[in-house]
N, C-alpha and C positions, 0 to 999 in steps of 0.2 A: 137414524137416517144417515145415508151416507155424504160425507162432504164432496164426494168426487161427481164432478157433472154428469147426465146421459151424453154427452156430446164428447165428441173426437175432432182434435183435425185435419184438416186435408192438407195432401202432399208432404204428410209425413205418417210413420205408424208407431205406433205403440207396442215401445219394448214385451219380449216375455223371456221368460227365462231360458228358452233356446238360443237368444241375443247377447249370453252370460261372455262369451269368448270375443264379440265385438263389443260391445260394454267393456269389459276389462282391456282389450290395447286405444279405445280410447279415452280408458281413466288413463292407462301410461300415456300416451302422446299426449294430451292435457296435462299433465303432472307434469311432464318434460318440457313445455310450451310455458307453462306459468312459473317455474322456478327458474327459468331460463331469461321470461322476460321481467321478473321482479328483480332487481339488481341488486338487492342484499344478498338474496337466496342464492344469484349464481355466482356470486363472491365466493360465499360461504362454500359453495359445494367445490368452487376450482380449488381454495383453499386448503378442504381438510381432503379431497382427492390427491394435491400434490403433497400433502404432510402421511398421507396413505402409501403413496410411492415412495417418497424420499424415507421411510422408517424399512418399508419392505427391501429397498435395494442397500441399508446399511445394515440389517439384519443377514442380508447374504453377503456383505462382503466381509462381516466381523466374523464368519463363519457360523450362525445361529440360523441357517435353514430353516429348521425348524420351528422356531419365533416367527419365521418369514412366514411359512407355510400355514401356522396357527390362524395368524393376523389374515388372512386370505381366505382362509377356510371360513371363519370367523366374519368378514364381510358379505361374503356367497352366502352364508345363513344370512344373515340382516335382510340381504336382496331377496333372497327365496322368501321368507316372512310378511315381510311388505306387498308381495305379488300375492300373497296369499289372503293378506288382511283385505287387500283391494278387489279380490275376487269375491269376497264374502260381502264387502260391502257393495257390492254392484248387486248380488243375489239379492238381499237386504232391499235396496230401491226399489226391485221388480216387485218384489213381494209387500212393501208397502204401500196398506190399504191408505194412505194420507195423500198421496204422490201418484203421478203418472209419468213416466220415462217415455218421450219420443226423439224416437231415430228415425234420421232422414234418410231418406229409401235407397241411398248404396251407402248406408255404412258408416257415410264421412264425418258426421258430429252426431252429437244426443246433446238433450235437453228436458231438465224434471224439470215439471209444474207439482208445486207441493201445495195445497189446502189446508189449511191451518182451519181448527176447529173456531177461531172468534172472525173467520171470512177473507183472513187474506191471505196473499197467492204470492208467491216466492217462485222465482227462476230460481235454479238452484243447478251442477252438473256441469254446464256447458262445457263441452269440449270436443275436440275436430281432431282429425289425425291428420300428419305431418304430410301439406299440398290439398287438404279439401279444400272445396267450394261451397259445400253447403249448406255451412252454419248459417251464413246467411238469410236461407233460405226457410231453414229450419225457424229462425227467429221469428219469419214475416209469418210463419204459415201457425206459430205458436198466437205471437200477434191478434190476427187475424179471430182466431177460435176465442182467445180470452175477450176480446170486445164485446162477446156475448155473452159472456157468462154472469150470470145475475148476482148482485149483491157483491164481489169480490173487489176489493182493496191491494193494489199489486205494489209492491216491495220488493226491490229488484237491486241485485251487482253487476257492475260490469266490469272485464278484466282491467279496460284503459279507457279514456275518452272518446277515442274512434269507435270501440265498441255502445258507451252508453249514449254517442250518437244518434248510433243505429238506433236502439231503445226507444230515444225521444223520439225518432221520428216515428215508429210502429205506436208506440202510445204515446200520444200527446198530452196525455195528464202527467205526463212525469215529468221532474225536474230536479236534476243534482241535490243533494241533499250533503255531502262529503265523502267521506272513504273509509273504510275499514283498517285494522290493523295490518292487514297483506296489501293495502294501498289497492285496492277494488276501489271503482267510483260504486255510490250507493245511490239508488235513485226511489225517489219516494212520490208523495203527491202532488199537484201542481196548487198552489194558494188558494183557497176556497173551495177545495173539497179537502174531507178528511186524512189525516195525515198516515201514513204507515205505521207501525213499531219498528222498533230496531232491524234492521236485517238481520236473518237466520237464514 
């Protein structure tokens, strides 16, 4: 029997695998948005970005072009690889029977509901391209459909507090639970109903 419900929700649709190329630039705009607003991450990236330049322009002045040219070459592979691991992993989502991928009808975010075989339901994806509106939207109309869905125990991240506000307000059984190693608030169940497992 399959974990995935008969039911869809409204005002949004359900990714397929023609959605591969909008699925992939909003893994990159979410990948760029989260490492951007986690502030270790974007420590870390100004960091080895400016130790990237300041090697590449003393390799060209010591005359080692070369070295210069490697190291550069050698990043452009890194970047091509990652686009590629992210493009299979989006294929990956669409195709998994556990999960349903919905995008908000121009484009602007996606969002998995994933079903876990012992009934509970993980948000999992979210991510918006640089200026949407309507993750937002996307949340309420995900919201909305899981109220009905029978049996399901939701176990949910959220990037920041403004976002797991939103959350509490769409589901009102939830309530902060703490945060993840990427500093995700994690949100589980509210005191008197059963609790979640760990986020996945």
């Amino acid at each position: 029997m399959s974990r995935i419900p008969d039911s869809r929700p409204t005002g949004c649709r359900e990714a397929r695998l023609s959605d591969s190329v909008a699925l992939l630039l909003l893994s990159l705009s979410g990948t760029a948005l989260i490492t951007w607003r986690f502030r270790p991450w974007r420590w870390m990236l100004l960091v080895v970005a400016g130790l990237i330049l300041l090697e590449v322009t003393v390799f060209v002045l010591i005359g080692a072009g070369d070295l210069a040219l490697l190291l550069v070459l050698f990043i452009l592979i890194l970047i091509v690889a990652s686009v590629l691991v992210l493009a299979a992993h989006n294929i990956w989502r669409v195709l998994d029977r556990g999960r349903i991928v919905l995008l908000a009808r121009d484009n602007g975010a996606c969002l998995d509901a994933i079903f876990h075989r012992n009934g509970r339901i993980t948000l999992a994806n979210h991510c918006r391209a640089f200026g949407a509106s309507s993750a937002s939207s996307l949340r309420q109309a995900a919201a909305s459909w899981l109220r009905d869905v029978d049996g399901g125990r939701l176990d949910l991240r959220a990037q920041n507090t403004r976002v797991a506000a939103h959350y509490m307000a769409q589901f009102p059984q939830l309530r902060i639970v703490g945060r993840d190693w990427m500093g995700h608030v994690r949100l589980g169940m509210r005191a008197g109903v059963e609790e979640s497992g760990p986020v996945g």
